[in-house]
RONUKE-33923 format. One line per field, with one value per residue (C-alpha): residue number from 1; x, y negated, z. Coordinates in Angstrom, 3 decimals, always signed. Layout:
N
pos = NUM, ...
x = X, ...
y = Y, ...
z = Z, ...
REM end
This chain:
297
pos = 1, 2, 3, 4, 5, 6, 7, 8, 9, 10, 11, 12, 13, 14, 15, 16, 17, 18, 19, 20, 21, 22, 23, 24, 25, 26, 27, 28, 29, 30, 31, 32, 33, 34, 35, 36, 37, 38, 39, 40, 41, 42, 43, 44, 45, 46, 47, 48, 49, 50, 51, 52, 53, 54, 55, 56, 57, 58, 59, 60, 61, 62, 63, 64, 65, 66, 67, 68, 69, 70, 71, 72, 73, 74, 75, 76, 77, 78, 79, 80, 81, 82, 83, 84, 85, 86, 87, 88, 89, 90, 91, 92, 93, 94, 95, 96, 97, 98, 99, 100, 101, 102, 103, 104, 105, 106, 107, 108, 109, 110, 111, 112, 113, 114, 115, 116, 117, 118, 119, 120, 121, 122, 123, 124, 125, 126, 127, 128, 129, 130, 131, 132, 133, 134, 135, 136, 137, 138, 139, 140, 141, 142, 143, 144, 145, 146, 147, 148, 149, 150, 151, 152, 153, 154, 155, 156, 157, 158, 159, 160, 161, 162, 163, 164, 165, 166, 167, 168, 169, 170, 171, 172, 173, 174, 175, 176, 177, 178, 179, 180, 181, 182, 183, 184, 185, 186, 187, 188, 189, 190, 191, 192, 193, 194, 195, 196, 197, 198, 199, 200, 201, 202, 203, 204, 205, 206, 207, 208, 209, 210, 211, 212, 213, 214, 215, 216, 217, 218, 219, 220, 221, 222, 223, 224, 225, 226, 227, 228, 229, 230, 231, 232, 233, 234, 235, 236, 237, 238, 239, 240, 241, 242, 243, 244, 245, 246, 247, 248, 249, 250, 251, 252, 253, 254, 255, 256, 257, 258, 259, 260, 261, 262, 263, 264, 265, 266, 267, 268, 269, 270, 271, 272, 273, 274, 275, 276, 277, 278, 279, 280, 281, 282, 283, 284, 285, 286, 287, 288, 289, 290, 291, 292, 293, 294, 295, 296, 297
x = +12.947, +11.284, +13.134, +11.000, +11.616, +9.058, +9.063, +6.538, +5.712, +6.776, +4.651, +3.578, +0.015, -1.609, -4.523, -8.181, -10.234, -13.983, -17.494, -18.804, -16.883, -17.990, -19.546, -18.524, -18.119, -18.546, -15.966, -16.165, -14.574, -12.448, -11.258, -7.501, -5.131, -1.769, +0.859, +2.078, +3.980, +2.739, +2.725, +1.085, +4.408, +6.400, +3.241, +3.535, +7.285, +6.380, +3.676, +6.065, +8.948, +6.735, +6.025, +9.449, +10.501, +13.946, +12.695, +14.750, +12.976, +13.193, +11.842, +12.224, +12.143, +12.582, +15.486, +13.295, +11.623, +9.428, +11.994, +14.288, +11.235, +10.321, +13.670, +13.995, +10.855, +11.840, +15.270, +14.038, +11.608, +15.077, +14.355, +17.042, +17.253, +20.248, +17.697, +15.669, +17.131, +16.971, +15.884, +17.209, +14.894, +11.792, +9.599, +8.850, +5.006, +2.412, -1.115, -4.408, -6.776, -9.964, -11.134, -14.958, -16.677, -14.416, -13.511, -11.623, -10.610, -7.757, -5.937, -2.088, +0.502, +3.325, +6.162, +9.005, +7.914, +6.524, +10.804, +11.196, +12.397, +12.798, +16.391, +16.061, +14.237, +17.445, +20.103, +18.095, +18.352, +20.739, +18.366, +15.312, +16.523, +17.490, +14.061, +10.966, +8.554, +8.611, +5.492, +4.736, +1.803, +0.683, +1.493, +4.964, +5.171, +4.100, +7.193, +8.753, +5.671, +6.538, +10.056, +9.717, +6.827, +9.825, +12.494, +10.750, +9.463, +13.027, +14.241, +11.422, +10.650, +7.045, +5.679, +2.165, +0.854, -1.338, -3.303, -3.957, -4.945, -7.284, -6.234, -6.674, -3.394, -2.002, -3.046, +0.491, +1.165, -1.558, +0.297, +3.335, +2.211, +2.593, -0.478, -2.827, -4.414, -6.983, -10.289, -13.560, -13.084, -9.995, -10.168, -12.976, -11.086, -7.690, -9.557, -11.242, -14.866, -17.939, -18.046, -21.417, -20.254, -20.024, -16.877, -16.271, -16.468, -14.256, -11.497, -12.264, -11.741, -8.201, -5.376, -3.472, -3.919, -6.482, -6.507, -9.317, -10.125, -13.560, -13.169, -14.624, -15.910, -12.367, -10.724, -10.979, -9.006, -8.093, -5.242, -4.375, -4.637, -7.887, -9.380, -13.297, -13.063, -12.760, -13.576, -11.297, -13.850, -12.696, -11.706, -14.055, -12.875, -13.501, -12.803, -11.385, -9.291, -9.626, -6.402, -3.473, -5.779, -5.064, -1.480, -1.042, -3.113, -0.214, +2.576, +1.215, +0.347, +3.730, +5.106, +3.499, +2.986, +5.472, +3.042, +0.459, -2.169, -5.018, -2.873, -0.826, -5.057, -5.280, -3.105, -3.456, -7.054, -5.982, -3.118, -5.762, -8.007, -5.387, -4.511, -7.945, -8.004, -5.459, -4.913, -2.554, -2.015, +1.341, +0.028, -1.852, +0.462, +0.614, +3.569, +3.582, +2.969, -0.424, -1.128, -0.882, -2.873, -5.380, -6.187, -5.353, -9.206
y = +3.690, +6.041, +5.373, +4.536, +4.062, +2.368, +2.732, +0.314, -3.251, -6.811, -10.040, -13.578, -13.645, -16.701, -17.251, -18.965, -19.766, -20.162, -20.521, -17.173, -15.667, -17.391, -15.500, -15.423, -18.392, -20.177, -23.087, -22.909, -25.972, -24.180, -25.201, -24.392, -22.690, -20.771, -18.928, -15.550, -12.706, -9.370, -6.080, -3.132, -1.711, -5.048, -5.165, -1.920, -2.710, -5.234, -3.854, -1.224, -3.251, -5.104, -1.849, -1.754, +0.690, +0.653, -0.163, +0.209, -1.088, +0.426, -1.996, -4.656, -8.774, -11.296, -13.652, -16.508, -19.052, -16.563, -13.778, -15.669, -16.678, -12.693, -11.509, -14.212, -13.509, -9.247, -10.053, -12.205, -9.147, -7.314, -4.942, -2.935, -4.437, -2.552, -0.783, -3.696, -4.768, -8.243, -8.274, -11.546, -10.697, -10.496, -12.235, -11.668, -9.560, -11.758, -11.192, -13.863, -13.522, -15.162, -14.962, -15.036, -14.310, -12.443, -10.163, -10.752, -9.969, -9.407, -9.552, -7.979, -8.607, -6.195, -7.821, -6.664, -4.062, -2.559, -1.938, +0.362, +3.774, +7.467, +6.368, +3.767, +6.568, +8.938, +5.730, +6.123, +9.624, +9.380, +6.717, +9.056, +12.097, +9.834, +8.849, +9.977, +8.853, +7.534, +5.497, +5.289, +3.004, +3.253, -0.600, +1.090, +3.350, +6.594, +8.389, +6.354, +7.736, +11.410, +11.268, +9.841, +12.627, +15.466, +13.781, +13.404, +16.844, +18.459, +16.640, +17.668, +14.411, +13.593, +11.445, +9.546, +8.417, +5.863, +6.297, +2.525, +0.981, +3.649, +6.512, +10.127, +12.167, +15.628, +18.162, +19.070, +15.612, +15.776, +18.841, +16.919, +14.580, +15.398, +12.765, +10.938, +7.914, +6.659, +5.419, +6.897, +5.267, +6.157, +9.797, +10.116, +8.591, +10.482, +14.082, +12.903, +13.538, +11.874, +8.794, +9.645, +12.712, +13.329, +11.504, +14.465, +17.161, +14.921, +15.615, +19.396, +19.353, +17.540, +19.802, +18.121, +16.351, +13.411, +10.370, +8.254, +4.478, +3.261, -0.469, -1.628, +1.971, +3.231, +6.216, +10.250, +12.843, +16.127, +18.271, +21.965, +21.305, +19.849, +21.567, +19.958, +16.035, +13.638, +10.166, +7.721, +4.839, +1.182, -1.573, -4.413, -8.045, -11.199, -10.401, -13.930, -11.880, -8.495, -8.671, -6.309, -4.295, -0.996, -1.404, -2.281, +0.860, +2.416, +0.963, +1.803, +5.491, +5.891, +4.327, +6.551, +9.816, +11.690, +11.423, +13.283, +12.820, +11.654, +9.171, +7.777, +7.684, +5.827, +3.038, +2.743, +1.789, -0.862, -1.976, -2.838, -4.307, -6.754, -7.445, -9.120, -11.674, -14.121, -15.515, -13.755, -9.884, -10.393, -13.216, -11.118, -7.915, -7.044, -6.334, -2.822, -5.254, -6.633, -2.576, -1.803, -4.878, -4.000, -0.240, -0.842, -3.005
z = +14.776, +11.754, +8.525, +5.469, +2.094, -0.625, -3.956, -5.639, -6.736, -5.860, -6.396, -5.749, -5.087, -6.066, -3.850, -4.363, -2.056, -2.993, -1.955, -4.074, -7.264, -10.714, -12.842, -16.668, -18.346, -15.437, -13.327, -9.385, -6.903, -4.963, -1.510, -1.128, -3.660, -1.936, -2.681, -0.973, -1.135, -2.037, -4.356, -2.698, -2.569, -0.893, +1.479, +2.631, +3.533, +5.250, +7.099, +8.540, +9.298, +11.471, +13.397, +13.922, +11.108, +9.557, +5.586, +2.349, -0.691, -4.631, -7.183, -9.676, -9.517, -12.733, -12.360, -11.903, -9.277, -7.740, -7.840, -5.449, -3.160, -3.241, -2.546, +0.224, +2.047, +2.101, +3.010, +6.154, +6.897, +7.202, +4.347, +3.032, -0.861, -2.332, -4.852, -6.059, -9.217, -10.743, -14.362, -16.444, -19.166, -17.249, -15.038, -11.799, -10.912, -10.381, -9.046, -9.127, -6.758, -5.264, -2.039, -1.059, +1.701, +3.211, -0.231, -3.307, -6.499, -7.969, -11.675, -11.202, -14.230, -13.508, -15.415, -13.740, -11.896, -15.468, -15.172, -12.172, -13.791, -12.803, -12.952, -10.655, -8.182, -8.108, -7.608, -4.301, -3.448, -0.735, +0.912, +0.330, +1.468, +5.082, +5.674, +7.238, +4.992, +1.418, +0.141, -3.468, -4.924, -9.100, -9.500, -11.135, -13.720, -13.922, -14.277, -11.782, -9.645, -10.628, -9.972, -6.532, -5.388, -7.044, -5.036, -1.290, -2.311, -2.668, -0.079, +2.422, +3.231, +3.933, +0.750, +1.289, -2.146, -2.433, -5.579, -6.323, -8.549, -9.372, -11.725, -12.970, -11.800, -12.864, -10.260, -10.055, -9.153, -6.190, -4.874, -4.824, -2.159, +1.287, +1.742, -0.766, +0.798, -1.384, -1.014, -2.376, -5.722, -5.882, -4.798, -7.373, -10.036, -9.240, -9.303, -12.445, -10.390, -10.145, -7.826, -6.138, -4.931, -1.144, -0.270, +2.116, -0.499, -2.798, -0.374, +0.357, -3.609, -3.331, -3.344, -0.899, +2.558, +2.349, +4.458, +2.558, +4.214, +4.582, +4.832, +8.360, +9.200, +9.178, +7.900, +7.597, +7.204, +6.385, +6.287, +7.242, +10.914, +10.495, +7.126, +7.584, +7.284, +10.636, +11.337, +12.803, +13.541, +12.530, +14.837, +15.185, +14.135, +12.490, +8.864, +6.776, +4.289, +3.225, +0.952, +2.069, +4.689, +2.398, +2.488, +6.129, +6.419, +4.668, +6.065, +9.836, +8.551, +7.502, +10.418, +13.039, +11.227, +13.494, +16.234, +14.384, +11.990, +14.343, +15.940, +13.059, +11.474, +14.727, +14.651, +11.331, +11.946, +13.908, +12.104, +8.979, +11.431, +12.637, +9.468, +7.904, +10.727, +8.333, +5.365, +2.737, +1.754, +4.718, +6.525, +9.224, +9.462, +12.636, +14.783, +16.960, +20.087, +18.343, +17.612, +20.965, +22.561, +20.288, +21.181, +25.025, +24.645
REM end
């Protein structure tokens, strides 16, 4: 059972659907409104505790309605919540999104998890330094970021980051991570490069192992066993909702990585896959079972 830890965001996603998205100005009928639970870092937590992964959770949660509901739902999940802290004078994250034809779009208000401090990060060493992977998201702060990559790194535990939402990062900070899993937007925008470059020479150009998702063409990678890119085709399957696809990615990268690169890539693939066939950024997470079914066809 690999040990992970995640340091990132919590939130209630509260989910449109509609026939198209409106465009300014404009008011859409939509035809069902839900709540869920999500954060890219509570989703990836999720994601790999339903690959069977022992997960221990650092972030922040408002003492309020959607709080408890959050807490609840990662509790049930049977992740580890000694280092997510309950704020009394803050609300919990939220994120709106709408859900069209298969895509969405998405408005995040951190709240609480505009909270989770470098501080925070070290109260968790002893949790970090027992893992085998630590996953860290930009939905936090950026020092909170920073001090996780320093921590795995003097620890010597792997540390995938996953540089969303999009954002230029220190070179330094790129070096830090034992993985960066964005995709072509977000490699672009972390090296501080030009989007229409090659996607492939944007991660020869990254200064650290590259595992970059290509929505339903799958993923490549590189890393020093394999220094020219490689493609990891996608799974095919009936997308309904594409939210959470990138962090179940995560979660099953994470999950699997001590079977190599090309197979954690692998499963990961499928894991995504899986995970666009339901509603909700955790409502179609896929357990290891589901992984397995799915590659065996």
């Amino acid at each position: 059972m690999p040990r992970i830890v995640v340091v990132g965001s919590i939130n209630m996603d509260l989910v449109t659907l509609a026939p198209r998205f409106p465009g300014p100005g404009e008011t859409l009928l939509g035809s069902r409104f839900l709540t869920a639970h999500g954060g890219k870092g509570a989703n990836q937590a999720v994601a790999a505790a339903r690959l069977g992964a022992e997960v221990a959770m650092v972030g922040a949660l408002g003492c309020d309605a959607f709080g408890d509901q959050l807490h609840a739902g990662l509790a049930r999940e049977g992740i580890a919540l000694d280092h997510v802290v309950r704020l009394a004078d803050e609300g919990s994250g939220s994120a709106s999104i709408t859900v069209a034809a298969g895509e969405n779009q998405i408005i995040v208000v951190p709240a609480a998890n505009a909270r989770v401090s470098p501080a925070q990060v070290e109260a968790a060493r002893d949790a970090i330094a027992r893992a085998d992977a630590v996953l860290v998201q930009l939905e936090i702060p950026l020092d909170a970021v920073e001090a996780t990559l320093r921590l795995a790194r003097r620890e010597n535990v792997p540390v995938i980051l996953n540089p969303a939402p999009a954002q230029k990062l220190p070179a330094e900070w790129l070096k830090l991570a034992s993985y960066l899993t964005p995709n072509q937007h977000e490699l672009a925008t972390a090296l501080g490069a030009d989007e229409q470059t090659d996607f492939r020479e944007l991660m020869r150009r990254a200064p650290c192992p590259v595992v970059l998702t290509r929505g339903s063409e799958g993923a490549w990678y590189r890393d020093d066993v394999h220094p020219e890119p490689a493609h990891q085709a996608g799974f095919k399957v009936d997308a309904i909702d594409t939210t959470g696809a990138g962090d179940t990615f995560n979660g099953a990268l994470a999950v699997f990585l001590h079977e190599g690169l090309p197979a954690a890539v692998r499963k990961a693939c499928a894991a995504a896959a899986l995970s666009v066939t339901k509603l909700g950024a955790q409502g179609g997470m896929p357990s290891a079972h589901e992984v397995v079914a799915l590659l065996a066809h």
